[in-house]
N, C-alpha and C positions, 0 to 999 in steps of 0.2 A: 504494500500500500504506500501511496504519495505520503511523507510524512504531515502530521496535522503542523502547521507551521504557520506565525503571524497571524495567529487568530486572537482576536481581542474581542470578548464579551464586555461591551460598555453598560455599567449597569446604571438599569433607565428603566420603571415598571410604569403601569397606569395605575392610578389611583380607583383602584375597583375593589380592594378585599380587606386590607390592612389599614389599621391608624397608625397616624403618623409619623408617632415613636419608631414603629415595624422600619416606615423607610429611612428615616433619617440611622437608625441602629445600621439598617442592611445598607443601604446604596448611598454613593456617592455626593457629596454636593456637584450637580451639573457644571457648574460654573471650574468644576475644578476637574472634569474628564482629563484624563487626558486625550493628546490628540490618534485617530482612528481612520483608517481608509475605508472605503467602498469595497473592498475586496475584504479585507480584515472583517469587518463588522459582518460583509457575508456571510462567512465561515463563519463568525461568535454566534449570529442570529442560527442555523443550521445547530449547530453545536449545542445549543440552551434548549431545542428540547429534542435530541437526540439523546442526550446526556447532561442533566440538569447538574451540577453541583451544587446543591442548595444545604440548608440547615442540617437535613437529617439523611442528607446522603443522596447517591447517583441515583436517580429518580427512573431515568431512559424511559419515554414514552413513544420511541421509535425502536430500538436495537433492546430485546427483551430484557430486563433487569429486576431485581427482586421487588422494590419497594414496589412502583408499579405492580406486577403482579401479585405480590403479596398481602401491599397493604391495602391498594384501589382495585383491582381485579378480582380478587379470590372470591370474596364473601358478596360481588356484585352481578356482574354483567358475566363473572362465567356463571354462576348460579341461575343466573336470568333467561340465557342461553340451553343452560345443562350439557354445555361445553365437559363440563365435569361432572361427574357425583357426589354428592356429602349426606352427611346425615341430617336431618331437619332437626330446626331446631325454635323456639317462641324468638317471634320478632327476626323472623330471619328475610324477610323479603325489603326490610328498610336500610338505604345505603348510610355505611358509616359518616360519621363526619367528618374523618382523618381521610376518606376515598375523598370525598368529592370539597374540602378543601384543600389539599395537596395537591391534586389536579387542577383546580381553579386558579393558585396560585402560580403554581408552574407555569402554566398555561400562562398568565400578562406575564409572567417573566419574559417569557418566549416572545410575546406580542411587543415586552416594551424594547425586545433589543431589533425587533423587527422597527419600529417607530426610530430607533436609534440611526438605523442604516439608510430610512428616507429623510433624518436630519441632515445629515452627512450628504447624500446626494443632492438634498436641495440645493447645497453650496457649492454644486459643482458651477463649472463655466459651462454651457448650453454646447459646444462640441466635445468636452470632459462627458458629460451627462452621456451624451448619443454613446462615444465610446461604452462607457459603463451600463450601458442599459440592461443588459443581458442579466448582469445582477439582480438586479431588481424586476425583473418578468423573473426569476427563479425560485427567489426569493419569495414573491409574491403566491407562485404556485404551492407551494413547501406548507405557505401562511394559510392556504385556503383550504388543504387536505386537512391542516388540523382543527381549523376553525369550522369547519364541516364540523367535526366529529363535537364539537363542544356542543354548538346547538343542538346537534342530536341528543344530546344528554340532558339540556336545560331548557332548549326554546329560544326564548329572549335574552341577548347578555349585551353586558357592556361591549361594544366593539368599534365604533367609527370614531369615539372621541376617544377612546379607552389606550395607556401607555402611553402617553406624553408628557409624563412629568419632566425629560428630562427638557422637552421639546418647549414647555409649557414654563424654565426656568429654575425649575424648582416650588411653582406653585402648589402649594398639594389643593384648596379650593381648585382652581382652574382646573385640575387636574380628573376632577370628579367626573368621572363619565358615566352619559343615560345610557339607557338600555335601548339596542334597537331590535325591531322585530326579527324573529327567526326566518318568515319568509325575503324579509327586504333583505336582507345578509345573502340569504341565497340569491338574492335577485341580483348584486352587488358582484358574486362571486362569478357569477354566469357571466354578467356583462362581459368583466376586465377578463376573463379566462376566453372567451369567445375570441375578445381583442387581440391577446395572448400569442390566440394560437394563429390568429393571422399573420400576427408583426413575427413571433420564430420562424417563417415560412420566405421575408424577407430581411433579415435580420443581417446587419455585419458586422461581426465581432471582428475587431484589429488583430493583429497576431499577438501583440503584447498583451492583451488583454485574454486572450484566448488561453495564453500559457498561463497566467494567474488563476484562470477560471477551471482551468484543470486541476490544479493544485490545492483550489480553496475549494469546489466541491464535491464534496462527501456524496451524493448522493450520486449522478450520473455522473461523475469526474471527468467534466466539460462535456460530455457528446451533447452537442446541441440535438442532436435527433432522437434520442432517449426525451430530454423535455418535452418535445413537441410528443411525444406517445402518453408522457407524463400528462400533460397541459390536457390533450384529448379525452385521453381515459377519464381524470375526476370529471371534465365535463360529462361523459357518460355516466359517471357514477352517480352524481347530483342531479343529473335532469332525470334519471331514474328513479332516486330516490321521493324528488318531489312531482314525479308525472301525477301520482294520484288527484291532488290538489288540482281545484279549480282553474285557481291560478296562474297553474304552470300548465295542464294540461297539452294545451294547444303546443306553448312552443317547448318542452318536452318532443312532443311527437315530432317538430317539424325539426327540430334542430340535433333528436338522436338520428334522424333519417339520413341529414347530411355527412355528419360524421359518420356512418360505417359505409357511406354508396362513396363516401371520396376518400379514401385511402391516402393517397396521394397526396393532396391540400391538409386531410386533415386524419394525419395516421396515430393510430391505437398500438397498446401493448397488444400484440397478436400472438405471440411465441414466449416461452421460459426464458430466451434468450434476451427478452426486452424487459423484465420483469424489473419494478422501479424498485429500491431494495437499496439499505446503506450497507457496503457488508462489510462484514469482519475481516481485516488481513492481518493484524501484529494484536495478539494478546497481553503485550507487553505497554499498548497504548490501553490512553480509555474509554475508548468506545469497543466493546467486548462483549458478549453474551455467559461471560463466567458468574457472574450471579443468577442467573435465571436455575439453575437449580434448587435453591433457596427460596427464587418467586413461585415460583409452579412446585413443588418435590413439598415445601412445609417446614416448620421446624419438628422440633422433639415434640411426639404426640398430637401430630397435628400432620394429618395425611392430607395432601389438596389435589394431586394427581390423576385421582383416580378418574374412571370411565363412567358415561353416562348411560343408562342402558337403554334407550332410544338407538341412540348412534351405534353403540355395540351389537344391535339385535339389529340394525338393518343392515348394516355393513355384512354378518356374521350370514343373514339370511339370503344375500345376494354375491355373493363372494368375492365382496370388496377387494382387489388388490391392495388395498392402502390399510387393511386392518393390520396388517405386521410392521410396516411401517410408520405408522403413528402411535400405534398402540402394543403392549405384551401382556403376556396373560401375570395373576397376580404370582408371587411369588413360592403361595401354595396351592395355584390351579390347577399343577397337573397341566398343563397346556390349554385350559379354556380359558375364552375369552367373556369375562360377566360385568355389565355392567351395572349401576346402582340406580334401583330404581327409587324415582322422584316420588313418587307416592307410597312409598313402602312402610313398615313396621318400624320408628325407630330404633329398636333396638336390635330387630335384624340389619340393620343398615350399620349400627357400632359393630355388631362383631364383624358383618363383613368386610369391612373395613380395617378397623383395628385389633380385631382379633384374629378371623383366618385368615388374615391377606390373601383372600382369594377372589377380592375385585382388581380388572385389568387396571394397566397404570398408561399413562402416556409414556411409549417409548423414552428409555431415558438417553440413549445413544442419536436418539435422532433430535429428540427436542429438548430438555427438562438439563441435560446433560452435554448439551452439543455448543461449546463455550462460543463456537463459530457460526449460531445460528445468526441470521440475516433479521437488521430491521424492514419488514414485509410493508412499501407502503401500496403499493398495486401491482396485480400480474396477471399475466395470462388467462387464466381460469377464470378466474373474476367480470374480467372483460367479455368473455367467451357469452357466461352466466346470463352479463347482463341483456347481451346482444341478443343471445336465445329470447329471454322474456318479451323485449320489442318486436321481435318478429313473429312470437304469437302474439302478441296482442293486434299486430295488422291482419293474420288468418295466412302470415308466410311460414307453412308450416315446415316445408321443404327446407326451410332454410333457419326455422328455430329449431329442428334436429339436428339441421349438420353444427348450429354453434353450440348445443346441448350436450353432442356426444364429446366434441372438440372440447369442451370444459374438462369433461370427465376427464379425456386422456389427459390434457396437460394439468389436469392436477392430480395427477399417480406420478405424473414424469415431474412433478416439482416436488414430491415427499421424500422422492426415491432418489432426488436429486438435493436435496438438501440434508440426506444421510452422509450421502458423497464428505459433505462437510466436515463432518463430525473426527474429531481425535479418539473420541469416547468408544469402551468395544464393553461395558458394562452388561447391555442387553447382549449380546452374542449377535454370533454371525447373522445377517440378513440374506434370506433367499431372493435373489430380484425376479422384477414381474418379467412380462412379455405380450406381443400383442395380442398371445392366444388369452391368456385370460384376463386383459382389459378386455377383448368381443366378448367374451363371455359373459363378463361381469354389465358390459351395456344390453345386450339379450335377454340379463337373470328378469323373472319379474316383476321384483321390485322398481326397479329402474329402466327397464325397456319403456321407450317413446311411444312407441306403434300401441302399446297394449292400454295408455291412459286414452280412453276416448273422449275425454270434454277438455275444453279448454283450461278449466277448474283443476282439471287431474292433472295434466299436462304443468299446469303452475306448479303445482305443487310438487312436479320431480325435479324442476329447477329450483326452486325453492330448498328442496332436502338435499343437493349435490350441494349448494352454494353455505348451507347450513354444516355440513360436511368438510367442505371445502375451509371455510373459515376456521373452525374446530375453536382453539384456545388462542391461533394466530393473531386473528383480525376481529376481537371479539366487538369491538368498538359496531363493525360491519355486521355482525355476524347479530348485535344483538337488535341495531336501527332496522334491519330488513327481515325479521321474526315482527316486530311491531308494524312493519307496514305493510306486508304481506300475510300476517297470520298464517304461516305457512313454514315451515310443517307444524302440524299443532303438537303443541305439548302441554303434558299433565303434571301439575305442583300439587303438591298439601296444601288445602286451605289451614293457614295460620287463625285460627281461633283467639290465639295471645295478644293477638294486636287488637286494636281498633280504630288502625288509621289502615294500614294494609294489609291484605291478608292474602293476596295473590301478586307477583312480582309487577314491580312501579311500572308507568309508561314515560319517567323522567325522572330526574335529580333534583333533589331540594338544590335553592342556595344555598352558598355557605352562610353561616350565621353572621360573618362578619358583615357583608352585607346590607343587611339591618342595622347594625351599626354603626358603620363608617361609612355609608353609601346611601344614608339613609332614603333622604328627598327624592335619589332617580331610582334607589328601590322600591319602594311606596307608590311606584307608576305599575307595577309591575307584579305585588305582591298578592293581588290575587289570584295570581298564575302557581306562587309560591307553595305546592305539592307532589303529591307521587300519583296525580291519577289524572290532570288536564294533558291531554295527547300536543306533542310535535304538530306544527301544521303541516306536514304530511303524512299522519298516521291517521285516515280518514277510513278504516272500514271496519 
């Protein structure tokens, strides 16, 4: 790997969660930055949420990491998902507070060093700027993959005023940013990514600039034509996401239609080989997937790993290629594969668990354990997924099988390709697939195309591959397209202990800070403030 080199994280937050003690303790007097480039600041902004150094440690909400998964993942959205197994438990369906403020935080961290890097730029000279622009189209896309994934979790947030403290002077009033709508954000995002993907297509990066931009990005390490797949795909991701909606419906349609008939103008991740992904090269730097063992695996009596038996019974009953590969049987299986089911006995669920380790685990060689597993921000399969669902929904059926099956395969070739990765031989040797039994596996009943006959059914195998597909990766994905799609359905315990929720949320509280130090532009917005007003695209 390029070494990480001349990255400067300027710290610069918006005034969204913390009083003012928080930042004047944590960050800088503005006035007294010191001085940062346009390249620099790229790489800091890329960096801060790839790999957060913050209070309580590497955070990583891109390149897998414990805290993320342990402390905002585990008991949430894989739960929500059934990504995993666990045993139920009273109050188990309401997100911690340490999840969804730690995340909240990180996240303007992230924003305020992104705000930092268009300080910086504003001050360019007007042929400075054109040179440098590529930064800032990269930068901006990197901004909008995660900013997606926020609203997904909350709806309405701080975001157009929101990280300008440093911008702002050091005002912390000025600084206070409203909340803007979760649709207008999309709507926001769409625009400039549309724009995006136009200006990459005539774009000209200098040479000196070009060899900086390789250097300073992490993510496609300068291939400007990896962006433009990048730039495309979340536009497919998002107008996917929000087609439901009134709103979007129309240009949804008319504008997922353009991107897959023009390849060309406007190309997608199509192949593993285009897959947008930070990855891991020197374990010796820090950007590494060596704590994800710790995020996912658990501490002392405290098993998080384990299999869901949804996913376990369909994989098991169709003859998933990817169950060896993702998954092993428990330790005292005997070679079966079982997963835990979400509605069961609790106390059959502790011993299976904790006493006969005889529920499956998430391979530990390929994921849990794979210190070189890859930050996944979009790939192949995904695109494939999404591409199938638009072309049933126009009645091109011909041609939401062939991207249906084409999911399927490249994401056995991306499980079995991201083993590849691994130093780890804990789980033992891996027998690899072949094309005889991925046809197989697309044929089995479960998942043959030909054999759902409504368009309904047909949703629903796309649905259960991309649900599949996502597994523990992309829960972020895996959990917004379970709410918008209802699809595959799944069965929880009704939580009787609660009496705010009893079935898993359709959103994130704020964090409490919030209320507090945000008061006036919270108070716009506070009665959106629970676990049961839907996303404006979760409309069925």
């Amino acid at each position: 790997m390029k070494k990480i080199l001349l990255i400067t994280v300027v710290v610069a937050i918006g005034f969204t969660a913390c009083k003012k003690k928080d930042f004047e303790d944590s960050y800088a007097d503005p006035g007294k930055i010191s001085t940062s480039t346009v390249d620099k600041q790229f790489a800091g902004t890329l960096v801060s949420r790839m790999w957060t150094n913050t209070d309580k440690g590497n955070h990583g909400y891109v390149v897998p990491q414990y805290w993320n998964y342990f402390v905002v993942l585990r008991t949430t959205l894989l739960h929500y998902t059934q990504a995993v197994g666990w045993e139920n438990s009273d109050n188990q369906y309401v997100p911690g507070s340490a999840s969804i403020s730690d995340n909240w935080k990180d996240y303007y961290y992230f924003l305020g060093q992104y705000r930092e890097l268009e300080k910086i730029y504003s001050k360019l000279s007007a042929s400075d700027q054109a040179d440098n622009r590529i930064y800032m189209i990269a930068a901006a896309i990197f901004l909008y993959d995660q900013t997606q994934k926020m609203v997904d979790l909350h709806g309405d947030i701080p975001w157009s005023e929101a990280g300008k403290l440093s911008i702002n002077g050091g005002n912390y009033s000025a600084s206070s940013a409203k909340y803007d709508d979760g649709a207008s954000i999309y709507t926001t995002m769409l625009d400039d990514l549309k724009g995006f993907a136009d200006e990459l297509n005539s774009i000209n990066v200098p040479a000196y600039i070009q060899k900086k931009f390789s250097t300073q990005d992490l993510i496609n390490l300068g291939n400007i034509t990896l962006w433009k797949k990048y730039c495309n795909s979340l536009r497919l991701r998002i107008l996917t996401r929000a087609s439901g909606s009134s709103a979007f419906s129309s240009r949804a349609s008319s504008e997922i239609a353009t991107i897959l008939s023009s390849p060309a103008k406007y190309p997608v991740v199509a192949s593993n080989s285009d897959n947008i992904k930070v990855a891991v090269f020197d374990l010796s730097s820090d950007i590494t997937a060596k704590s994800f063992k710790d995020g996912l695996e658990g501490d002392a009596g405290r098993i998080s790993n384990t299999a869901g038996k949804v996913m376990i019974d369909h994989m098991k009953a169709n003859g998933d290629p990817r169950l060896r590969v993702m998954f092993q049987p428990g330790d005292s299986a005997k070679g079966v594969y079982t997963g835990v089911d979400a509605v069961g006995d609790r106390s059959a669920q502790d011993a299976a668990i904790n006493r006969d380790s005889k529920i499956a685990l998430y391979n530990r060689s390929t994921v849990s354990r794979n210190p070189y597993f890859p930050g996944i921000l979009i790939n192949a399969a995904e695109v494939s997924f999404l591409a199938a669902e638009y072309y049933l929904k126009t009645a091109n059926l011909s041609a939401a099988k062939t991207a249906y099956e084409t999911g399927i395969r490249q994401s056995v070739e991306y499980y079995y390709w991201i083993r590849t990765l691994s130093n780890d031989a804990s789980s033992g040797p891996l027998t690899p697939t072949n094309a005889a039994e991925v046809n197989a596996y697309i044929a089995s009943t479960g998942v043959n195309w030909d054999l759902a006959l409504t368009t309904a059914d047909k949703l629903t195998l796309i649905a259960t591959q991309k649900w599949i597909h996502y597994s523990v990766v992309q829960p972020h994905e895996s959990w917004a397209e379970l709410r918008r799609l209802d699809a595959p359905a799944l069965s929880f315990e009704v939580d009787n202990a609660n009496n705010i929720i009893k079935q898993p949320p359709v959103r994130w509280f704020y964090p409490t800070s919030e209320s507090i130090y945000n008061k006036t532009n919270y108070d716009v917005v506070s009665s959106k403030d629970n676990l049961t007003t839907r996303i404006f695209w979760d409309v069925k």
